[in-house]
C-alpha positions as CSV (number, residue, x, y, z in Angstrom):
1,X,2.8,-0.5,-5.7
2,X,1.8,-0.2,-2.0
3,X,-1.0,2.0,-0.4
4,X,-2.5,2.5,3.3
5,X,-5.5,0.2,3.4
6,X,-7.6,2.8,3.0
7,X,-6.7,3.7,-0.4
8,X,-6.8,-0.1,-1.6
9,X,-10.2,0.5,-3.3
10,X,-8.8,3.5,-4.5
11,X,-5.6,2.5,-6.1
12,X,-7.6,-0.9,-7.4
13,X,-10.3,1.6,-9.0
14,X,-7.7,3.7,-10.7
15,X,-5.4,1.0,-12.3
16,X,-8.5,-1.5,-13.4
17,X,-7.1,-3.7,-16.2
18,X,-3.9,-2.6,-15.9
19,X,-3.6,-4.3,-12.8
20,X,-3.1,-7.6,-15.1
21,X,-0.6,-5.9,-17.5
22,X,2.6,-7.8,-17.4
23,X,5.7,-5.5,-17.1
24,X,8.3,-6.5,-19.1
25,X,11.7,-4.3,-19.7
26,X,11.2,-3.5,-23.3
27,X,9.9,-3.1,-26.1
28,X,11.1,-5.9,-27.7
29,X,11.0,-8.5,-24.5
30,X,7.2,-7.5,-25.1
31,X,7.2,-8.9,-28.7
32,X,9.2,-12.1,-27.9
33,X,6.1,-12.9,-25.2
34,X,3.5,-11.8,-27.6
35,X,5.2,-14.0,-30.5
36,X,5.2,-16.8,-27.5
37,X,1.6,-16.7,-26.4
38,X,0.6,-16.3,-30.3
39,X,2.2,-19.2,-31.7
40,X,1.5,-21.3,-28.3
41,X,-1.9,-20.4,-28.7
42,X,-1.3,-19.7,-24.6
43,X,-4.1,-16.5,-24.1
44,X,-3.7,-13.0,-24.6
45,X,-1.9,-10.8,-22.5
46,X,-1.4,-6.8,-22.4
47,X,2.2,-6.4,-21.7
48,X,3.9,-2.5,-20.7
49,X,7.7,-1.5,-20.5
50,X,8.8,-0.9,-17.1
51,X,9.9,2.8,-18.6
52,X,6.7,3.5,-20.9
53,X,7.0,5.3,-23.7
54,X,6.5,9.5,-23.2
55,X,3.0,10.2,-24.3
56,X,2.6,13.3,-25.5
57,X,0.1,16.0,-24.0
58,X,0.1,18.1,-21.0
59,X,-1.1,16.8,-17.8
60,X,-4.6,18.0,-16.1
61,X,-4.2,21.0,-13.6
62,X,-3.9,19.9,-10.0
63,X,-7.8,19.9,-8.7
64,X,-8.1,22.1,-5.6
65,X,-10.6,22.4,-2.7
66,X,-12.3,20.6,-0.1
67,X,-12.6,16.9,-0.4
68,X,-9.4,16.3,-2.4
69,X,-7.1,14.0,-0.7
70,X,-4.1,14.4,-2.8
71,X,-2.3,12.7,-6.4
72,X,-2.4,9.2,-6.0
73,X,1.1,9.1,-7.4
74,X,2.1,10.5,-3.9
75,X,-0.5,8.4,-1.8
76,X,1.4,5.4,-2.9
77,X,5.2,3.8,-2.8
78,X,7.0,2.2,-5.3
79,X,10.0,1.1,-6.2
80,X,13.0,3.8,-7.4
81,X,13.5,1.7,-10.2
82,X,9.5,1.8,-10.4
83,X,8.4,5.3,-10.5
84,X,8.7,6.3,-14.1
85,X,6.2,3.4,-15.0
86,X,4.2,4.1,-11.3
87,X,4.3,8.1,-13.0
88,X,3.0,6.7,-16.0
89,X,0.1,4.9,-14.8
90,X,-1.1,7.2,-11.6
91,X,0.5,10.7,-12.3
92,X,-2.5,12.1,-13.2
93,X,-4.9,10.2,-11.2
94,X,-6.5,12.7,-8.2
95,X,-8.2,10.6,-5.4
96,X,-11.5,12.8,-3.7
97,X,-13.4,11.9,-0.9
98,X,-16.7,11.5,-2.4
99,X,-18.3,10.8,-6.1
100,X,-19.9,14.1,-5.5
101,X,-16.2,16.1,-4.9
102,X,-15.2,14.2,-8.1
103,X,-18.3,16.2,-10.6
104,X,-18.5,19.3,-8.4
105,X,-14.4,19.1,-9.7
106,X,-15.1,18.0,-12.9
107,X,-18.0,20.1,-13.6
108,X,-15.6,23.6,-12.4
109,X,-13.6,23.1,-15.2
110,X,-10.9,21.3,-12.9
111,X,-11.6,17.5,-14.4
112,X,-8.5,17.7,-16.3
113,X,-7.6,14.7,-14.4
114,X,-9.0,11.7,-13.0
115,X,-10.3,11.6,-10.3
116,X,-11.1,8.4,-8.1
117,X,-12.7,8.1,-4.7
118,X,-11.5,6.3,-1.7
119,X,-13.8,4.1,-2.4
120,X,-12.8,3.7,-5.9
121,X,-15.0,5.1,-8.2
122,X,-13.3,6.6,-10.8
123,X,-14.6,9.8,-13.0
124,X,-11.8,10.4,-16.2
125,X,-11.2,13.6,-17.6
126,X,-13.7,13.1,-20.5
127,X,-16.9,12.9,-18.0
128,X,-16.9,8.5,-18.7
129,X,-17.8,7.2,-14.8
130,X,-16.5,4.0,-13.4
131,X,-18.2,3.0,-10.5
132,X,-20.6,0.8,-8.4
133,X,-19.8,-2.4,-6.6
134,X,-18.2,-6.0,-8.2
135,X,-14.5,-5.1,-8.5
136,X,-13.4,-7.3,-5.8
137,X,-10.8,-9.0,-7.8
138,X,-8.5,-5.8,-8.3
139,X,-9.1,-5.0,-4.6
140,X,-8.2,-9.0,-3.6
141,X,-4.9,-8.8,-5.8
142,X,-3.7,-5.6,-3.7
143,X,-4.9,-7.5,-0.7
144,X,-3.2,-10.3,-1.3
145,X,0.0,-8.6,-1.9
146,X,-0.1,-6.6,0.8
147,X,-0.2,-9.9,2.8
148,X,2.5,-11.4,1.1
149,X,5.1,-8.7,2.2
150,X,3.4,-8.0,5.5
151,X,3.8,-12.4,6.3
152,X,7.4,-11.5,4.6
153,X,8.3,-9.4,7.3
154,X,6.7,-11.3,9.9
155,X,8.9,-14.5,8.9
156,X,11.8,-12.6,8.7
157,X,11.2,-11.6,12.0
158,X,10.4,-15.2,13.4
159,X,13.6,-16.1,11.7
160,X,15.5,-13.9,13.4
161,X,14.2,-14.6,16.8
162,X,14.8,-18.6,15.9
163,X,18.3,-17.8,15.2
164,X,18.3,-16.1,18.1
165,X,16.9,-18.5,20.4
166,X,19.3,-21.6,18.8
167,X,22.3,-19.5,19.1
168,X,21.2,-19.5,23.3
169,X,20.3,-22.8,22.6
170,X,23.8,-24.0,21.5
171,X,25.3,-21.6,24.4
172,X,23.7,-23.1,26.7
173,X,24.5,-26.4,26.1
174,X,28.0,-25.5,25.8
175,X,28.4,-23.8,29.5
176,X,26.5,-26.9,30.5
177,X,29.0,-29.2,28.7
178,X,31.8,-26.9,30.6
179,X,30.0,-27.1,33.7
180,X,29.6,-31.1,33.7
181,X,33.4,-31.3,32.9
182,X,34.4,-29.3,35.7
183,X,32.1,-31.6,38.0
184,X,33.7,-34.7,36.3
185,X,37.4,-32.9,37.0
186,X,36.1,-32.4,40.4
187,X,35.2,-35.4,41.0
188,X,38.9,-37.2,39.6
189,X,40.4,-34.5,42.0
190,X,38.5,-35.7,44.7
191,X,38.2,-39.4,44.3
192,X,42.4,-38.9,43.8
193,X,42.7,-36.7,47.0
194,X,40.8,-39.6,49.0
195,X,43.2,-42.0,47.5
196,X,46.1,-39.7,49.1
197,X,44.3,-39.8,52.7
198,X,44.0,-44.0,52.8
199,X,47.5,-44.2,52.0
């Protein structure tokens, strides 16, 4: 997923662990790596289809009022092929401006949802809090990321203009290959024309 820089904290706060989940496409590529890291004794891993399963239950009710920013779902972008398991993970997630927007919301009867802040503490619909400082490494991963693409982009960009600059490159040396074969026909024209005077 991708966020402004602003909501980093935000979008680090509301996915927590899940930020390590491995998304596989199915159900039973899940097993398979499962059975792999078992019998490999290789760790533990929490794996999630790419299109997760349909939980039942009815979403929280939008929360309204000053301080709300919006769904996160719609504060971030994802892939198309993304958004059913982006829907599952952040459709009900509600980022606020402040911890105390998130229980003046929750405490109305509106905390249906969850709610993070910007700067990602995280209040679920049961009243359990999330919050103070030490998530860095949620926040770093998104960081990170965010760098990859962004120095993505960039080298596409420097690729281009080195393409660019070669393709000038090999222009000019060929107009100065032309050129210097002109002065060399020049100077057979010339060198035969004096020959033509002394006789």
């Amino acid at each position: 997923f991708e966020c402004a820089r602003e909501l980093t904290p935000a979008l680090a706060a509301a996915l927590g662990d899940k930020l390590q989940y491995v998304v596989v496409d199915g159900l039973a590529t899940g097993v398979d790596a499962v059975r792999y890291l078992s019998e490999g004794k290789l760790g533990r891993a929490t794996l999630i289809p790419k299109v997760p399963a349909v939980v039942p239950g009815a979403r929280g009710a939008a929360p309204s009022g000053e301080g709300v920013v919006g769904r996160l779902l719609d504060l971030v972008r994802s892939k198309r092929e993304d958004h059913a398991l982006a829907d599952h993970l952040l459709g009900d997630v509600w980022v606020v401006d402040t911890l105390e927007t998130a229980r003046r919301i929750h405490e109305k009867g509106q905390g249906a949802s969850t709610l993070v802040t910007r700067d990602g503490q995280v209040l679920a619909a049961d009243g359990s809090l999330a919050g103070g400082e030490g998530d860095a490494a949620g926040r770093h991963l998104l960081e990170v990321k965010r760098e990859v693409r962004e120095l993505h982009g960039e080298v596409a960009a420097l690729e281009q203009a080195y393409e660019a600059a070669r393709a000038r490159h090999t222009a000019l040396r060929s107009a100065i290959a032309e050129r210097q074969a002109a002065i060399e026909t020049a100077r057979t024209d010339a060198h035969g024309q004096e020959i033509d005077v002394v006789k």
